[in-house]
Every structure is written in structure tokens, then in C-alpha cells.
C-alpha positions as CSV (number, residue, x, y, z in Angstrom):
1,X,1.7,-13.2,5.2
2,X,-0.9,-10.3,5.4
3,X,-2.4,-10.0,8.6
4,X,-6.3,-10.5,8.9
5,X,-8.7,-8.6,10.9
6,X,-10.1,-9.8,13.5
7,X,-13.1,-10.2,14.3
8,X,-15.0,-12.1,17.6
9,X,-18.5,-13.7,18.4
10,X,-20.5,-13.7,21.8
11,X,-22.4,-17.2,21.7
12,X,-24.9,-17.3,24.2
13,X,-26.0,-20.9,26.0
14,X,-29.1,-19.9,26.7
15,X,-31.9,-19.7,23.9
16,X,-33.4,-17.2,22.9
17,X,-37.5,-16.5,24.0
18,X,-39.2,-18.1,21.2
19,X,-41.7,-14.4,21.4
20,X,-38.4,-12.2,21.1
21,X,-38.7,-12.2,17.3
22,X,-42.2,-10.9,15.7
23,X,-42.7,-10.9,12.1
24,X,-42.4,-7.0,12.6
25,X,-39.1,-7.0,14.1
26,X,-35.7,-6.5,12.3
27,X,-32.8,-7.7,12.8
28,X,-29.5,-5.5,12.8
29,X,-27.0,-6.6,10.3
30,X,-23.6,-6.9,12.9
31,X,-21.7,-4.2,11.9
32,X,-18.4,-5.3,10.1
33,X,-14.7,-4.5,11.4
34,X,-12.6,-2.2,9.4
35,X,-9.8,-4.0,8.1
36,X,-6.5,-2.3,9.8
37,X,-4.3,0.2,7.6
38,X,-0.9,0.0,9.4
39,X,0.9,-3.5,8.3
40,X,3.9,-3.3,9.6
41,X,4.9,-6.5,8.9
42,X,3.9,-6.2,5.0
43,X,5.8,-2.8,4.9
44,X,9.2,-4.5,6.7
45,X,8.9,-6.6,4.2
46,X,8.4,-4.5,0.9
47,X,11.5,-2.8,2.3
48,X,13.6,-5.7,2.6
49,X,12.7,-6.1,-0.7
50,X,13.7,-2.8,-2.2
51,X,16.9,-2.9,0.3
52,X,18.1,-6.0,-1.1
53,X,17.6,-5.2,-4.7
54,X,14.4,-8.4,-5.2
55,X,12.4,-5.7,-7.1
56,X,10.0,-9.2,-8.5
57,X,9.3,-9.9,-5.0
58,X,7.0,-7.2,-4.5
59,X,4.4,-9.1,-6.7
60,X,3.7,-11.6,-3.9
61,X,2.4,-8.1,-1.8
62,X,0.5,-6.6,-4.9
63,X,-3.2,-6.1,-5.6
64,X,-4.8,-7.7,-8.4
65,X,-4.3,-4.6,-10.4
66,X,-2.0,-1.7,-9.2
67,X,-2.0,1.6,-10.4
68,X,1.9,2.9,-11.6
69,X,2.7,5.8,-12.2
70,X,6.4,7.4,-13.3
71,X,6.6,11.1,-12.4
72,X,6.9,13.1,-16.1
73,X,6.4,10.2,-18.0
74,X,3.4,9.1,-19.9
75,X,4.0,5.6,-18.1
76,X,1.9,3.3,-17.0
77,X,-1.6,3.7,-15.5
78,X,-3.8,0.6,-13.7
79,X,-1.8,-2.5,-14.8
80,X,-2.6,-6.4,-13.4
81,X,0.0,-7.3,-10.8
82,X,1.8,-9.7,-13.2
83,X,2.9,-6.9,-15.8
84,X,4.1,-4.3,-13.4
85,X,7.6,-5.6,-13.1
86,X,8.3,-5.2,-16.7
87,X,7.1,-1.9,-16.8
88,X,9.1,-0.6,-13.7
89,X,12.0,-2.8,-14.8
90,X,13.8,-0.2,-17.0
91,X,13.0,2.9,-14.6
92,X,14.6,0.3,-11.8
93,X,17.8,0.1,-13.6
94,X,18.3,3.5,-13.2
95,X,17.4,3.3,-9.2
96,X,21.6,3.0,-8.0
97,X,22.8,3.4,-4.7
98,X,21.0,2.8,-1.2
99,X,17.3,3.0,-0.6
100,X,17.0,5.5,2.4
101,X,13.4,4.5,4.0
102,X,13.6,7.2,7.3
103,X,11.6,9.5,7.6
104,X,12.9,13.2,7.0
105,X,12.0,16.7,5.4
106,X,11.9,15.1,1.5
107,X,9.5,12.4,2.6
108,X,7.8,15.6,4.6
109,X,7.3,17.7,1.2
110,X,6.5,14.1,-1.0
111,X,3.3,14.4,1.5
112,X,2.4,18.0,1.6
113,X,2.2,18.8,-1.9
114,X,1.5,15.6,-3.6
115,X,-0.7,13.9,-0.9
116,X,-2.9,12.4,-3.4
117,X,0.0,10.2,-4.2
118,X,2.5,9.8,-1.2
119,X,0.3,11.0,1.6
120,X,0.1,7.5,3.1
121,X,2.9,6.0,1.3
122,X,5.9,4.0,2.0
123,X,8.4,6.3,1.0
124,X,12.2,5.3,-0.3
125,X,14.7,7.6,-1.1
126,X,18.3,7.9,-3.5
127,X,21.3,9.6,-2.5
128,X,20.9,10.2,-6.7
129,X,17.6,12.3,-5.8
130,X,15.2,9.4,-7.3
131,X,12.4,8.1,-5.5
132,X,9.5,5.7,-4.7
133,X,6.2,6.2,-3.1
134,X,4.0,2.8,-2.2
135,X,0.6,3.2,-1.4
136,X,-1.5,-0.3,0.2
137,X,-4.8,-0.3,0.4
138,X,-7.3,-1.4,3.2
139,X,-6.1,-5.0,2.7
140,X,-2.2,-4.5,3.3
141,X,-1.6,-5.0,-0.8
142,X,0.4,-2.9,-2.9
143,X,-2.6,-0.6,-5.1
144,X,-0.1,2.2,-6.4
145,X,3.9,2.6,-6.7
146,X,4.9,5.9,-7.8
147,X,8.8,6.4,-9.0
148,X,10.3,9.9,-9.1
149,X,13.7,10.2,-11.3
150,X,14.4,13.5,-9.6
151,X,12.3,14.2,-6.6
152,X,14.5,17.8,-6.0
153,X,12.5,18.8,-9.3
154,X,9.0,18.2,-7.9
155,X,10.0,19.8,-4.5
156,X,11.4,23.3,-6.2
């Protein structure tokens, strides 16, 4: 489930002075409330997904249309949510071993020099030196996945 912001009213019993409102006077549109940008509870779950090897469940936390990207490879660009599987799918494969999710000096240089892509990402590292940066947008979706084959080559 992705969480919703919240928002709340002030109702007012008494009515309102039928002279408060002149054709003159404006009214202030009520200013909306920024959706929050930490899920934790979508990101617990993207993990478990990734930790348990249910690479199609991400789909269920994906935008409409997510942007993929495989580092040194032509592959893939802005796909709809239903195709990115089968694009990531043979990259994937290759992803062997245990998905390390803490945070540490590799996640640390991932932000610094590529912050366009990992800055705010959820990152997941392989003893094998691959990697995978997940970016959500403003609504707690999935809008980019970025995979690294060998992340010790982008960090040299």
C-alpha cells in the first residue's frame, strides 16, 4: 500500500457575514500539501523484494512509465511499467549472491559522482561488484532503476 498525504479541513459552524465576500474580493486557492518523499514502508518492501529474489513484484510499486537504465549499455530508456521486467530480466540473471542494502562508502560514491541517478536512490549492492539504484518519485512509485554490472568501474 502507498501511503497518502494527508491533508485536514477547519469547518467552521458559524456562517460566514453575508458582506465578507464583494464581487472585488478573491479568494485564495488553499494551498496544496506536498506529497511526502520518504516511504519507508514502499522501500521495506522493494527490498524484500529484491532480497527474496521476486524481481516481477516490483511492478505492483512502479509508475506508469519508468525510466531504465543499464550502466554501458545502450539499454532501455522510459518503458511502461508492464515491459520493464523483460527488459531487466536478462541483466537480473546475472545479479548472483546477496543484495547488501546498508549504507556504506560504495553507496557514498554511487551519490557523489552520479547524483543525477542514485542521489536519492534505494541503493542494493553485490558481493560480485553489480548494483542497483531505485529512484521513487513524489508519489512513493518506482520512476527509474538503474543496474551497474561493475559498480568498482564507475567508482575508479
Amino acid at each position: 500500500p502507498i501511503p497518502q498525504a494527508e491533508t485536514s479541513a477547519v469547518l467552521s459552524s458559524s456562517p460566514l457575514p453575508e458582506t465578507s465576500l464583494s464581487p472585488e474580493a478573491t479568494v485564495e486557492p488553499t494551498p496544496t500539501v506536498a506529497p511526502v518523499l520518504d516511504f519507508p514502508i514502499v522501500r521495506d518492501e522493494i527490498v524484500t523484494a529484491l532480497l527474496m529474489y521476486t524481481y516481477p513484484m516490483l511492478e505492483d510499486y512502479m509508475a506508469d512509465t519508468v525510466e531504465v537504465r543499464i550502466e554501458g549499455d545502450t539499454c532501455c530508456g522510459v518503458l511502461p511499467k508492464e515491459q520493464v521486467y523483460a527488459n531487466l530480466e536478462p541483466y537480473l540473471q546475472t545479479f548472483t549472491g546477496m543484495w547488501d542494502f546498508s549504507d556504506n562508502e560504495i553507496d557514498a560514491g554511487l551519490r557523489a559522482q552520479y547524483p543525477e541517478h542514485y542521489a536519492t536512490a534505494i541503493i542494493g549492492l553485490m558481493e560480485n561488484e553489480q548494483a542497483i539504484g531505485i529512484v521513487l518519485n513524489g508519489e512513493g512509485k518506482i520512476s527509474k532503476i538503474s543496474m551497474i554490472q561493475n559498480y568498482n568501474n564507475l567508482l575508479e
